[in-house]
C-alpha positions in Angstrom: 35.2 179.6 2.1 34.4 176.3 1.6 32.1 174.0 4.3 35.3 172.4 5.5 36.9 175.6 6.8 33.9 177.0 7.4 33.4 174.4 9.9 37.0 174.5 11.5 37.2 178.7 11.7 33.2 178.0 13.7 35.6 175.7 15.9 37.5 178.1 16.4 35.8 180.8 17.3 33.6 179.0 20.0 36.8 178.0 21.6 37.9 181.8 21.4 34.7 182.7 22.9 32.7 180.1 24.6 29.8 181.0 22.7 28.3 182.3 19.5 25.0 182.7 18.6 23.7 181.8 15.3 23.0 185.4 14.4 26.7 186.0 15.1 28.4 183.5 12.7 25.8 184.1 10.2 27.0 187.5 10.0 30.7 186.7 10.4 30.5 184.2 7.5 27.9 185.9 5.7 25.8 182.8 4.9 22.1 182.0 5.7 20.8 180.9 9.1 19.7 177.7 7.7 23.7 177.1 6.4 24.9 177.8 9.9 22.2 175.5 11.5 23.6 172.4 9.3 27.4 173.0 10.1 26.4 173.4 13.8 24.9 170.1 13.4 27.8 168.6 12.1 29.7 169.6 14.6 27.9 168.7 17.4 27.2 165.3 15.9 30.9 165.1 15.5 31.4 165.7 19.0 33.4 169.2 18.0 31.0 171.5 20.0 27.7 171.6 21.7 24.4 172.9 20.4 22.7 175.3 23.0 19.6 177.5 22.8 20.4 180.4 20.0 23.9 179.2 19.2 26.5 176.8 20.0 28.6 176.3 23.1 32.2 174.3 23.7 32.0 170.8 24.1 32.3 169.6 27.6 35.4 168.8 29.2 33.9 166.6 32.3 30.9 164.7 30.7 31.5 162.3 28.5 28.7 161.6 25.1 26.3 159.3 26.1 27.1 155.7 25.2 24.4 155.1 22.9 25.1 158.1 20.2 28.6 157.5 20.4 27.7 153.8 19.3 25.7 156.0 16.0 28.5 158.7 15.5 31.4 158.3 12.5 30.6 154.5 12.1 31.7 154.5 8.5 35.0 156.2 9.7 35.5 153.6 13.2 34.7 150.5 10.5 38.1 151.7 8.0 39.6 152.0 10.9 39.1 148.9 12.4 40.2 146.8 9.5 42.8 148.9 9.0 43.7 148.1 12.5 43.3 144.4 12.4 45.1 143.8 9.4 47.9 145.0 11.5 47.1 142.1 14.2 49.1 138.5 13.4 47.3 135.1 13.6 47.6 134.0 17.1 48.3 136.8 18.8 47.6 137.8 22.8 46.5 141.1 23.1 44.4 143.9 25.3 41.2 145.4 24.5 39.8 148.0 26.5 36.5 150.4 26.5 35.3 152.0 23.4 33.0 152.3 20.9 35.9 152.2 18.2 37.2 148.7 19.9 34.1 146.9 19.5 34.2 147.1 16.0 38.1 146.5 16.0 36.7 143.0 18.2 34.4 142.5 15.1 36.8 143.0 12.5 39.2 140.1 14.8 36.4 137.7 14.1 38.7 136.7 10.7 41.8 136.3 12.5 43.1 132.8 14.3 43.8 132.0 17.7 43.9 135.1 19.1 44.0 135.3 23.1 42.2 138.6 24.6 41.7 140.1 28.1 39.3 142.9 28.1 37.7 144.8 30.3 34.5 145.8 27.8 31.6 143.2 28.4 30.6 143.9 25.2 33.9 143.4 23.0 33.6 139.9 25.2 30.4 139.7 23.6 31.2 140.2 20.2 34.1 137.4 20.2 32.5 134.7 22.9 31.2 132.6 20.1 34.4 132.1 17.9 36.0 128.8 19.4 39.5 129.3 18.7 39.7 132.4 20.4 40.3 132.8 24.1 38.7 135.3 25.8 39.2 136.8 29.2 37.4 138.8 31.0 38.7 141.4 33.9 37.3 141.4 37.0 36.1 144.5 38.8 33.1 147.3 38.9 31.1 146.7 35.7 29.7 150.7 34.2 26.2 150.2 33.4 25.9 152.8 30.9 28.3 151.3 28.6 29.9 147.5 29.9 33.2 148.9 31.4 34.7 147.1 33.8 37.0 149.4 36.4 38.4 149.6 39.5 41.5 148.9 41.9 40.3 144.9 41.2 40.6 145.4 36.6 44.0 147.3 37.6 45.5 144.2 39.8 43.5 141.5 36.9 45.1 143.7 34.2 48.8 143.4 36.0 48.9 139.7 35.8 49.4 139.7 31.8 51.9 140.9 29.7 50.7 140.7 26.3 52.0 141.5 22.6 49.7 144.2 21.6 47.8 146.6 23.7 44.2 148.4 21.8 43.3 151.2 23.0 40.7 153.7 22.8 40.3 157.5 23.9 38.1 160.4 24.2 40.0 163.3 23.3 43.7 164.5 22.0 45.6 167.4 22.5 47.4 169.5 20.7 50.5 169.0 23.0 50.1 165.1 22.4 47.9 164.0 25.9 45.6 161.7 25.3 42.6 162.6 27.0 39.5 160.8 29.4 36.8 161.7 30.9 36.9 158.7 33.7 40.0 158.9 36.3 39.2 154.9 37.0 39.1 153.9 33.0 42.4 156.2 32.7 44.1 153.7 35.8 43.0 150.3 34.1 44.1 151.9 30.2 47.4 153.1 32.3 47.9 149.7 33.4 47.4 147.8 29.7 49.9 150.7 28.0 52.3 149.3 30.8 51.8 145.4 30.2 51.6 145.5 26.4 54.5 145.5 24.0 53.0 147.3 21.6 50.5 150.1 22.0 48.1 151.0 19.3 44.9 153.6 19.4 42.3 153.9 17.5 40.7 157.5 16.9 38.8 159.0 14.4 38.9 162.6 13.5 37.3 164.3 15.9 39.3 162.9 19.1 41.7 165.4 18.1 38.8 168.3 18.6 37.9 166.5 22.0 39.6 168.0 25.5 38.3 165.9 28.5 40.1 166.5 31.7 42.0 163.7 32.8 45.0 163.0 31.3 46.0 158.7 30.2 49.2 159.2 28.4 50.9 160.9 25.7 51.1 160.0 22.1 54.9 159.4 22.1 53.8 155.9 24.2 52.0 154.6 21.1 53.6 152.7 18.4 51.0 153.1 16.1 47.4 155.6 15.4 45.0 154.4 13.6 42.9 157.1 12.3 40.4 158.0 9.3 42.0 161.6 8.3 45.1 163.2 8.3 45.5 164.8 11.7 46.5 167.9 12.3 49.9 169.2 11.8 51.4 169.7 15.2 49.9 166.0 16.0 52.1 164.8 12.7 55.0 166.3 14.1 54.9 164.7 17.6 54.2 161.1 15.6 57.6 161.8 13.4 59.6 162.7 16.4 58.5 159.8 18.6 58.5 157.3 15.6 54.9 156.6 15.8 53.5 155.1 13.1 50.8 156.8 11.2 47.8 154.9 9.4 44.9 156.2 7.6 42.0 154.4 6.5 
């Protein structure tokens, strides 16, 4: 068995379980101890399960990565994808950005394009395309997240309302196998609700392991995008719900 399944049957088996202790896959695989430590931390780096004393637990469904790994995790990955994404983007364009790790480097990979008119509610996409002078940049109004620059709240939701734009960027935390795309945040769901509903076009960005991710509150379904942006093929039940709903599939 190669590392790739390897790593997907571990999946697997913590999701069947819970739990497994190192001395449990080691003998289920029959590898080393040291082989087992360095898939685990894969995984856990890739957000697919947590590391816990002895072994290796689910990854949460109510608490969100903390901000400042997130910004470390898969950056090769969330750079392919964000060119890949903004090739995709015409010159002079109006369009949403919202929170996300992945959308700040979609804002940076903007920085080519032309007059390009954006509302987010990410102080630090705002951040990243303040100092190019044919852009303009608006910033929602509303409850600012100090952990990570989001702004949320009944205030983003009404700002967000005013505006209908040509292409809507979104981000998210998880996917499911049934399609949902998946928060942690019931607020950040409400405000990325409202942009799916005043863009014309809806396109995510996600790398590979948002489809390994199951937060708890639900933002949508993937049959309301009209494109995913990703680094991998996904996985096959998620290719199926893309065909049926015409959703178009890139991979950088």
């Amino acid at each position: 068995m190669n590392q790739q399944f390897r790593q997907d049957a571990i999946v697997d088996l913590v999701r069947q379980h819970g739990y497994m202790s190192i001395e449990q896959l080691t003998d289920h695989f029959a590898v080393t101890p040291q082989t087992i430590r360095r898939d685990l931390n894969t995984l856990a780096n890739e957000g697919r399960v947590r590391r816990v004393h002895g072994g290796v637990g689910v990854e949460s469904s109510t608490v969100n990565t903390a901000y400042s790994t997130r910004k470390t995790l898969h950056l090769e990955e969330k750079e392919r994808i964000a060119h890949c994404l903004a090739q995709q983007i015409p010159h002079h364009s109006s369009l949403f950005i919202n929170i996300g790790t992945s959308n700040e480097m979609i804002a940076q990979a903007l920085l080519e394009h032309q007059g390009l008119e954006i509302i987010t509610n990410n102080l630090n996409v705002a951040a990243i395309l303040q100092h190019k002078e044919d852009f303009t940049v608006i910033i929602a109004g509303g409850q600012v997240r100090s952990r990570d620059g989001g702004i949320i709240g009944e205030a983003t939701i009404d700002f967000i309302n005013q505006f209908k734009v040509d292409y809507g960027i979104i981000g998210i935390s998880g996917i499911d196998e049934d399609g949902s795309l998946l928060e942690f945040d019931y607020q950040e769901v409400r405000v990325a609700q409202a942009i799916i509903a005043n863009s014309r076009r809806i396109y995510l960005a996600a790398d590979y392991s948002k489809f390994h991710r199951n937060p708890v509150v639900r933002q949508g379904n993937i049959s309301q995008l009209d494109a995913l942006f990703t680094d991998r093929k996904p996985p096959e039940t998620i290719q199926q719900l893309l065909l049926q709903h015409g959703v178009a599939l890139h991979i950088a």
